[in-house]
SEFIBA-223500 format. One line per field, with one value per residue (C-alpha): residue number from 1; x, y, z; chain; residue in one letter. Coordinates in nm, 2 decimals. Example, Ala and Ser with C-alpha at 12.3 -4.5 7.8 and 13.67 -1.06 7.14 Angstrom:
<recs>
i: c(1, 2) .
X: c(1.23, 1.37) .
Y: c(-0.45, -0.11) .
Z: c(0.78, 0.71) .
ch: c(A, A) .
aa: c(A, S) .
</recs>
This chain:
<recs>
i: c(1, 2, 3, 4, 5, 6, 7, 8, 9, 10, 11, 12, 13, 14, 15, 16, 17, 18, 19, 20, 21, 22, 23, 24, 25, 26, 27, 28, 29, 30, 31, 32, 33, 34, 35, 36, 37, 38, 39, 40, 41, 42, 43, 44, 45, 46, 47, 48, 49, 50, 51, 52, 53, 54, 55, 56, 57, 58, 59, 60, 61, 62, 63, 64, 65, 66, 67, 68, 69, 70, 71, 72, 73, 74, 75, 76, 77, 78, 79, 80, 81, 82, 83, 84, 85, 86, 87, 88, 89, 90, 91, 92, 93, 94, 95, 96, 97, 98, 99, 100, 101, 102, 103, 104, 105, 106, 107, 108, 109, 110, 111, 112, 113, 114, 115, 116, 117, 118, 119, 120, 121, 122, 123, 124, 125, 126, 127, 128, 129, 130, 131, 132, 133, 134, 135, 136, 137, 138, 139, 140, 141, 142, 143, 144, 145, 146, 147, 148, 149, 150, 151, 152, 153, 154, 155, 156, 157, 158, 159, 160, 161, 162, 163, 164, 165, 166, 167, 168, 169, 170, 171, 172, 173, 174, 175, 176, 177, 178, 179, 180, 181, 182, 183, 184, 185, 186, 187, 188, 189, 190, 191, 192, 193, 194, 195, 196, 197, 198, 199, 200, 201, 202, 203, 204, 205, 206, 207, 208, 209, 210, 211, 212, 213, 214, 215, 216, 217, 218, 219, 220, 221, 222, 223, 224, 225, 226, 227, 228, 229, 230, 231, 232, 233, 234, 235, 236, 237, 238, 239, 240, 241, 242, 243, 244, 245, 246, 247, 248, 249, 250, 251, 252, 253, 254, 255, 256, 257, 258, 259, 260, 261, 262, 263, 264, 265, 266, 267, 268, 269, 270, 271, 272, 273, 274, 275, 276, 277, 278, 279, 280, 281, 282, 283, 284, 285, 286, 287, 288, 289, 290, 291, 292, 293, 294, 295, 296, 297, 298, 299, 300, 301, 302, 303, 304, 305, 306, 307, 308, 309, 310, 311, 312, 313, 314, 315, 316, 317, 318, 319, 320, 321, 322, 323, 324, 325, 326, 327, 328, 329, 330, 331, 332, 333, 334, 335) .
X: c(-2.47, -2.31, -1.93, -1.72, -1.58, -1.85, -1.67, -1.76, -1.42, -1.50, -1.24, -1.26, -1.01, -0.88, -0.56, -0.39, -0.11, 0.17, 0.52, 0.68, 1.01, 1.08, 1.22, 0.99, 1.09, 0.87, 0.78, 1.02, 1.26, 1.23, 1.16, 1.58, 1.69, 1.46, 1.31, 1.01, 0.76, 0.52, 0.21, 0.30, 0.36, 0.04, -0.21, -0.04, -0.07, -0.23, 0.11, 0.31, 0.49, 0.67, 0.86, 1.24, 1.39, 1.71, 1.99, 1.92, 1.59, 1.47, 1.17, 1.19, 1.25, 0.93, 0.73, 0.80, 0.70, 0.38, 0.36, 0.38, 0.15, -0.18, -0.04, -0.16, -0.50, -0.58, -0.45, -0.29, 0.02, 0.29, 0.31, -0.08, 0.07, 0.05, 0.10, 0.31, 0.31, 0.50, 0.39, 0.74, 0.89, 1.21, 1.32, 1.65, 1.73, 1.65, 1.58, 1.32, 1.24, 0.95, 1.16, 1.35, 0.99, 0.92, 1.28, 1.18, 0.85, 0.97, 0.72, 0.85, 0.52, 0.45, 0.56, 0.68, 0.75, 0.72, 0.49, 0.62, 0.36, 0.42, 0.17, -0.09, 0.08, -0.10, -0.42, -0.29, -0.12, -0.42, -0.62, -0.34, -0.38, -0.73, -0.76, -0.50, -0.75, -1.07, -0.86, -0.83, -0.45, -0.40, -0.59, -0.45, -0.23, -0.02, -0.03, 0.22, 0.30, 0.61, 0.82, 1.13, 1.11, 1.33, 1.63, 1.53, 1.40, 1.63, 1.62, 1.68, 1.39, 1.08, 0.82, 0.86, 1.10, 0.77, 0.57, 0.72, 0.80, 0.83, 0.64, 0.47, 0.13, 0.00, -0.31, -0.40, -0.68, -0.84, -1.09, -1.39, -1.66, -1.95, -1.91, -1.73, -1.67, -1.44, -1.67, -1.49, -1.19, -1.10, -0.75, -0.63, -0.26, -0.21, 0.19, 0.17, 0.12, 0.42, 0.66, 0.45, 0.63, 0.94, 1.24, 1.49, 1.80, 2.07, 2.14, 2.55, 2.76, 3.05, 3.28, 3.34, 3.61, 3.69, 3.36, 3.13, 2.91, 2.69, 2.42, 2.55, 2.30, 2.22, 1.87, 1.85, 1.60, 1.23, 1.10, 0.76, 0.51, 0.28, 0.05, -0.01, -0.02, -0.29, -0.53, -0.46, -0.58, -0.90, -1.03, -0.93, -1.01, -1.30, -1.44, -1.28, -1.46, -1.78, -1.74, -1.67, -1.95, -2.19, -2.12, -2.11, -2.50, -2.44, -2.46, -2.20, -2.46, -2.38, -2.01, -1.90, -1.58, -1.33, -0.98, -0.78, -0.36, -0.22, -0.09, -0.22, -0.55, -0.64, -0.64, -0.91, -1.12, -1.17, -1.22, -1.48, -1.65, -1.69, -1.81, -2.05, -1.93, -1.93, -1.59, -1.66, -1.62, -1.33, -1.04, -0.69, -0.37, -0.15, -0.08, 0.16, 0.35, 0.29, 0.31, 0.47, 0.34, 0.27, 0.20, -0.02, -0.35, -0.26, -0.14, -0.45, -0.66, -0.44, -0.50, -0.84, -0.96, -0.74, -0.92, -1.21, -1.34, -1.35, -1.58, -1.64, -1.85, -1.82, -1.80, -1.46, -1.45, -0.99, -0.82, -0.47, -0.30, 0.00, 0.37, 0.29, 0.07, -0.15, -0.48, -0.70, -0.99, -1.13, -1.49, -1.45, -1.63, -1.39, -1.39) .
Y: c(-0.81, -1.08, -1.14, -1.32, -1.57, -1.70, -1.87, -1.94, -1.72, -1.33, -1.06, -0.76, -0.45, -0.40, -0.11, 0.07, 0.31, 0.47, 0.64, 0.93, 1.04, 1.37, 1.50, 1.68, 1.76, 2.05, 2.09, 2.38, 2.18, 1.94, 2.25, 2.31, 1.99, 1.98, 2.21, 2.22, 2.45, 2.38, 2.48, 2.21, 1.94, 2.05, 2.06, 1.77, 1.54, 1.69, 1.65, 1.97, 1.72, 1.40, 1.23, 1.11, 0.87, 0.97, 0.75, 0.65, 0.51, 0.22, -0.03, -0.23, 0.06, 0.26, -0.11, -0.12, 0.25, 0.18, -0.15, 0.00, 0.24, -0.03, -0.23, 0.04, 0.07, -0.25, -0.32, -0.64, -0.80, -0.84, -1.24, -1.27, -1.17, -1.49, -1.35, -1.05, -0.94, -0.72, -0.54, -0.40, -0.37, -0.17, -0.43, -0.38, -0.71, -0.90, -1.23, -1.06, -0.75, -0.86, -1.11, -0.78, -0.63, -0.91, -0.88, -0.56, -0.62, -0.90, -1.10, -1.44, -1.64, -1.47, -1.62, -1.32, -1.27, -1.04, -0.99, -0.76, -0.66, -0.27, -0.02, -0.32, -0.46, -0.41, -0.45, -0.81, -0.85, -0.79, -1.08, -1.28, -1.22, -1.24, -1.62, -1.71, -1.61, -1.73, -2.08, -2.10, -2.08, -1.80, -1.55, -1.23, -1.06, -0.75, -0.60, -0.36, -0.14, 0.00, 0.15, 0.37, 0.46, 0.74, 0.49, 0.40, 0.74, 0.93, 1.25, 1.42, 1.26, 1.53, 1.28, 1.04, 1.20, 1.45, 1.15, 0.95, 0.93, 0.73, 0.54, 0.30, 0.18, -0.08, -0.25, -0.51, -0.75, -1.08, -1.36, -1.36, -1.63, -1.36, -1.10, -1.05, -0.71, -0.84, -0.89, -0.96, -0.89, -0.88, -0.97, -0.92, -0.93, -0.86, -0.90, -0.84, -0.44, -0.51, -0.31, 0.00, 0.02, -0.15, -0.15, -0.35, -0.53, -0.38, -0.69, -0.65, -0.92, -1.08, -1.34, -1.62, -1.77, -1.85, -1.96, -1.91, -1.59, -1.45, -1.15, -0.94, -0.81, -0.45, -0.26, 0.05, 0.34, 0.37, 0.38, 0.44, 0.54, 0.75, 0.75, 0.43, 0.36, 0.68, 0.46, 0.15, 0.28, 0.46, 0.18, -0.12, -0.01, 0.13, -0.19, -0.43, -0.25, -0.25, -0.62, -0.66, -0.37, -0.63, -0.98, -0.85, -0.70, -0.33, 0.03, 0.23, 0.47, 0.30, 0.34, 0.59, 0.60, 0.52, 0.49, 0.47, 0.39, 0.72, 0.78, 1.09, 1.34, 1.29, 0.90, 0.96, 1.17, 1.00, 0.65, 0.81, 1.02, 0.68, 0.46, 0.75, 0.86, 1.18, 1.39, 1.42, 1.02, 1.03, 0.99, 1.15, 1.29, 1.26, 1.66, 1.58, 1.24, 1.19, 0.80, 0.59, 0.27, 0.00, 0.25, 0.42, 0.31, 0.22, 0.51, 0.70, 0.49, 0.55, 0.93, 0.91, 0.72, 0.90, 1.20, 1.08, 1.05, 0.69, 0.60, 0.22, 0.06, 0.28, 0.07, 0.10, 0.03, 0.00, -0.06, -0.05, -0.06, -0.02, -0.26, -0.60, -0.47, -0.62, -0.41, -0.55, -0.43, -0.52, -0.46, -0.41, -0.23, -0.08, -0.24) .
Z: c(0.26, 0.10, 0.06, -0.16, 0.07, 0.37, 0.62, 0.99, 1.10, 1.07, 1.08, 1.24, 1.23, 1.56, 1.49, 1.30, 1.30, 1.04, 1.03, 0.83, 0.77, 0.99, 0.59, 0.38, 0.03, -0.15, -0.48, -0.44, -0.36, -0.69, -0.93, -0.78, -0.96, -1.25, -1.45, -1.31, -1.02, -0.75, -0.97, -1.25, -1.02, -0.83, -1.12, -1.25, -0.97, -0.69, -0.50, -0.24, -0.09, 0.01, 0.29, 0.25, 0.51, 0.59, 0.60, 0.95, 0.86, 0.63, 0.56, 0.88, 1.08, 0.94, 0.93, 1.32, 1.42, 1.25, 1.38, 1.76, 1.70, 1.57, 1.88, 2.08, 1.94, 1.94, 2.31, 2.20, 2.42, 2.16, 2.23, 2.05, 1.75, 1.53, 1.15, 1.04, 0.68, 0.53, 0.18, 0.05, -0.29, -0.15, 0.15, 0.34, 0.31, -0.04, 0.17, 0.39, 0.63, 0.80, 1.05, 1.10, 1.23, 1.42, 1.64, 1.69, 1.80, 1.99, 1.86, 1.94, 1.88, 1.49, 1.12, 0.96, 0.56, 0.27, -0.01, -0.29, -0.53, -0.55, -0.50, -0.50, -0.21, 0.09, -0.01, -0.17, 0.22, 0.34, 0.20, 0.25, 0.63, 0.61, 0.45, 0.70, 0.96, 0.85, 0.75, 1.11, 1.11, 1.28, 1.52, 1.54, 1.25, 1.18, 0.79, 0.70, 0.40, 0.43, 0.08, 0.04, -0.30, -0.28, -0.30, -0.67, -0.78, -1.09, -0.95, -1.25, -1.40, -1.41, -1.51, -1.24, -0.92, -0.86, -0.77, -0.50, -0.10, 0.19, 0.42, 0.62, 0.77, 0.92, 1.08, 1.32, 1.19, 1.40, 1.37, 1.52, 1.57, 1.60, 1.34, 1.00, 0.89, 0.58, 0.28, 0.01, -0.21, -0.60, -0.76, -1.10, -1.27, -1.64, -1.69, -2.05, -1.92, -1.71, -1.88, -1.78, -1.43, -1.37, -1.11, -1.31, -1.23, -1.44, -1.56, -1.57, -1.67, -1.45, -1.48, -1.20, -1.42, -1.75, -1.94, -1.63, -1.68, -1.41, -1.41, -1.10, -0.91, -0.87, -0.95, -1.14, -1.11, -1.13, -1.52, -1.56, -1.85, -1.68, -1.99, -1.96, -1.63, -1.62, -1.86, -1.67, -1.34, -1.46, -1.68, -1.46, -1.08, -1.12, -1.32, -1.02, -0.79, -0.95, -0.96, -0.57, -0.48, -0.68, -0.57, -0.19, -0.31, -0.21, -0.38, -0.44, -0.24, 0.10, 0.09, 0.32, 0.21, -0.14, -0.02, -0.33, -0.40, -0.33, -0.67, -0.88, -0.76, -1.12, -1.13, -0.75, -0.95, -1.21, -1.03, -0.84, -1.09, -1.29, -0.96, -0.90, -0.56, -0.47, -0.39, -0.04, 0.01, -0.18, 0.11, 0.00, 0.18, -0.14, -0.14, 0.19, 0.12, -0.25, -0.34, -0.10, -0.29, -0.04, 0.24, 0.09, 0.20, 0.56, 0.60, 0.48, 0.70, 1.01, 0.95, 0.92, 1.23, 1.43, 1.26, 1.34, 0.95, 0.95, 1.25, 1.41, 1.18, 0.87, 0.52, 0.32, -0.05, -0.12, -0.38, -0.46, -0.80, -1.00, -1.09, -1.24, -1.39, -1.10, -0.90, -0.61, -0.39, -0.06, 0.09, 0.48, 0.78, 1.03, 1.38) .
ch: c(A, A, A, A, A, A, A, A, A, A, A, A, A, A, A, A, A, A, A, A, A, A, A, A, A, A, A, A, A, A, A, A, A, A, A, A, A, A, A, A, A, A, A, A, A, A, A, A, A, A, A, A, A, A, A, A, A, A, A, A, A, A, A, A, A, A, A, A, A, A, A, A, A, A, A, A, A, A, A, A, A, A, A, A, A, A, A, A, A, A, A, A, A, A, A, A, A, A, A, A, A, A, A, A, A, A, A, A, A, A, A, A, A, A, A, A, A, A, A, A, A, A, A, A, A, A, A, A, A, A, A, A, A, A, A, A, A, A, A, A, A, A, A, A, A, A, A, A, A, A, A, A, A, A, A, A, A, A, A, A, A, A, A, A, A, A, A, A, A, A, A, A, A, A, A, A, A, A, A, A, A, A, A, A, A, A, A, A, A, A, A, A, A, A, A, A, A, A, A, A, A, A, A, A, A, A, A, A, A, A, A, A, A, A, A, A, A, A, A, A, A, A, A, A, A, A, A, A, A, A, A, A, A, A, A, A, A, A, A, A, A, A, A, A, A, A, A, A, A, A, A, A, A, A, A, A, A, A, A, A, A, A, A, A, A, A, A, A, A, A, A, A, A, A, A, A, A, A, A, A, A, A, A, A, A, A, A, A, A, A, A, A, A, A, A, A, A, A, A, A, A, A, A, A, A, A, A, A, A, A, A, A, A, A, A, A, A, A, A, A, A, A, A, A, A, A, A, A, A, A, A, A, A, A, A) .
aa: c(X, X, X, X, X, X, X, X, X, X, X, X, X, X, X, X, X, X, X, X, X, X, X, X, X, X, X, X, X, X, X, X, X, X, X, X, X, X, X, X, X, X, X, X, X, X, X, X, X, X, X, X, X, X, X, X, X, X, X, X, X, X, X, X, X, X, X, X, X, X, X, X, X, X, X, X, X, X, X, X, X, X, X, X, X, X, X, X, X, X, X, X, X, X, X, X, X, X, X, X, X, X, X, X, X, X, X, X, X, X, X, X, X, X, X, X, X, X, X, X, X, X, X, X, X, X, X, X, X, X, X, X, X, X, X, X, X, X, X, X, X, X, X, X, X, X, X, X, X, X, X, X, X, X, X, X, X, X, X, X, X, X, X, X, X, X, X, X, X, X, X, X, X, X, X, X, X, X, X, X, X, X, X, X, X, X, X, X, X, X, X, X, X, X, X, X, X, X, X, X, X, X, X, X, X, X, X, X, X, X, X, X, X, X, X, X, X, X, X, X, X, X, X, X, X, X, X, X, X, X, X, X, X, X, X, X, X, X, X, X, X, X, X, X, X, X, X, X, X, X, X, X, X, X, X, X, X, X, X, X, X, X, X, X, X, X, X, X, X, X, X, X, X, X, X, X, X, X, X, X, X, X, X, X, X, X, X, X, X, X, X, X, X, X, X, X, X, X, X, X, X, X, X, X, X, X, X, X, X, X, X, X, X, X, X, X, X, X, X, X, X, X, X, X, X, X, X, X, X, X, X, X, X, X, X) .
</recs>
């Protein structure tokens, strides 16, 4: 098989784990504040339901459970822990939460930061960690996805409040001198689409004093034209990852499993259907949490080793796409 980037350092996958809010909301529970019911949202979008942090819980804290849990697994002592990064678009803190993950973790020997790229974001974290490794900067890293969408969702808005919950996942990766079981990644961005999906500032007006004007900050609600982001998603990833699938010289035969942004059962079907791989490859869990962005694909991956789907040495195709407009995949065998 042959990647997109050969270098002497391998990865392998070593962990991973994932946290959900103890809060589910139903499909019941939205058809109560919108005119709506569980079969429209269902046929729709594949979705039942979706996680809400309470007010006790945020990004950092849902980063860290998940953190803890891909610790575990991989057997790691915390102080290892070189690189943690953070895939958020919803952060606690504007300056950063990942330094927030790495108090918690009490990982005193790790540079933490964030990368916001939306529902793209982990699997964009995730090469990030990976050429910090194989650079031979760094040995052992933590990637997180961790969103809380439900802050910036109008709930009174049927077209997009159906869609969205929180989360977080996360998975320990590490070089390796004798095997590479990261084969290669696509990346793509096309901001002229960005006004698809946005999470805006409000863009409000203040005054310092006379004849000095500032913007105040202060973001607004999710806007989204689900249209368009529906033709975006089944046109572009499944083209990205025909590109990957072919420079690393494989068939879409020897996948054993797609794992796909959580973001509609239509958008998974039709990616697959057009890569040619058959339904029972197709990973989902999208009818429980609904799309929690960043998360998403972590936390997919955490439920299915501990599920025992994805086995050691089992060949993942992922890709993750959505807000920038930007979309990404990665070729990788787990362990």
């Amino acid at each position: 098989m042959k990647g997109t980037n050969l270098n002497q350092i391998g990865i392998t996958f070593k962990g991973c784990g994932s946290f959900v809010p103890n809060q589910n909301l139903s499909n019941e529970d939205i058809s109560r504040i919108v005119n709506t019911s569980d079969d429209w949202i269902k046929t729709r979008t594949g979705i039942s339901n979706r996680r809400i942090a309470s007010f006790d819980e945020n990004v950092s804290h849902m980063g860290y459970q998940a953190s803890l849990k891909a610790l575990e697994m991989a057997d790691w002592p915390v102080e290892s822990i070189d690189l943690i990064i953070l895939a958020t678009s919803t952060p606690d803190d504007l300056f950063g939460s990942a330094p927030v993950i790495q108090s918690k973790l009490k990982a005193k020997n790790a540079v933490a930061f964030d990368i916001t790229a939306a529902c793209s974001g982990f699997i964009f974290a995730l090469i990030t960690a990976s050429q910090y490794i194989q650079s031979g900067s760094y040995k052992r890293a933590i990637v997180i996805g961790s969103d809380q969408l439900s802050s910036y969702v109008n709930w009174k808005d049927r077209g997009s409040c159906i869609l969205f919950g929180d989360g977080a996942g996360a998975i320990a990766i590490e070089a390796n001198q004798d095997c590479n079981n990261f084969y290669g990644f696509q990346m793509k961005t096309d901001g002229e689409r960005g006004n698809f999906l946005n999470l805006l500032n409000e863009n409000k007006e203040g005054s310092i004093v006379d004849n000095v004007n500032f913007r105040q900050g202060n973001f607004s609600k999710i806007s989204m034209n689900g249209q368009e982001v529906y033709k975006f998603a089944v046109r572009e990833v499944p083209l990205i990852i025909k590109k990957l699938i072919q420079i690393a010289e494989i068939s879409s035969s020897e996948i054993d499993w797609l794992i796909l942004h959580q973001a509609n059962q239509r958008i998974l079907d039709a990616v697959g259907e057009r890569l040619k791989i058959d339904k029972s490859k197709i990973l989902s869990n999208l009818k429980n949490y609904g799309n929690t962005s960043a998360a998403t694909i972590p936390l997919l991956i955490d439920e299915s080793v501990r599920n025992k789907k994805i086995k050691t040495n089992d060949l993942l195709v992922t890709s993750g796409f959505g807000a920038g407009l930007s979309w990404s995949s990665a070729l990788f065998r787990w362990g």
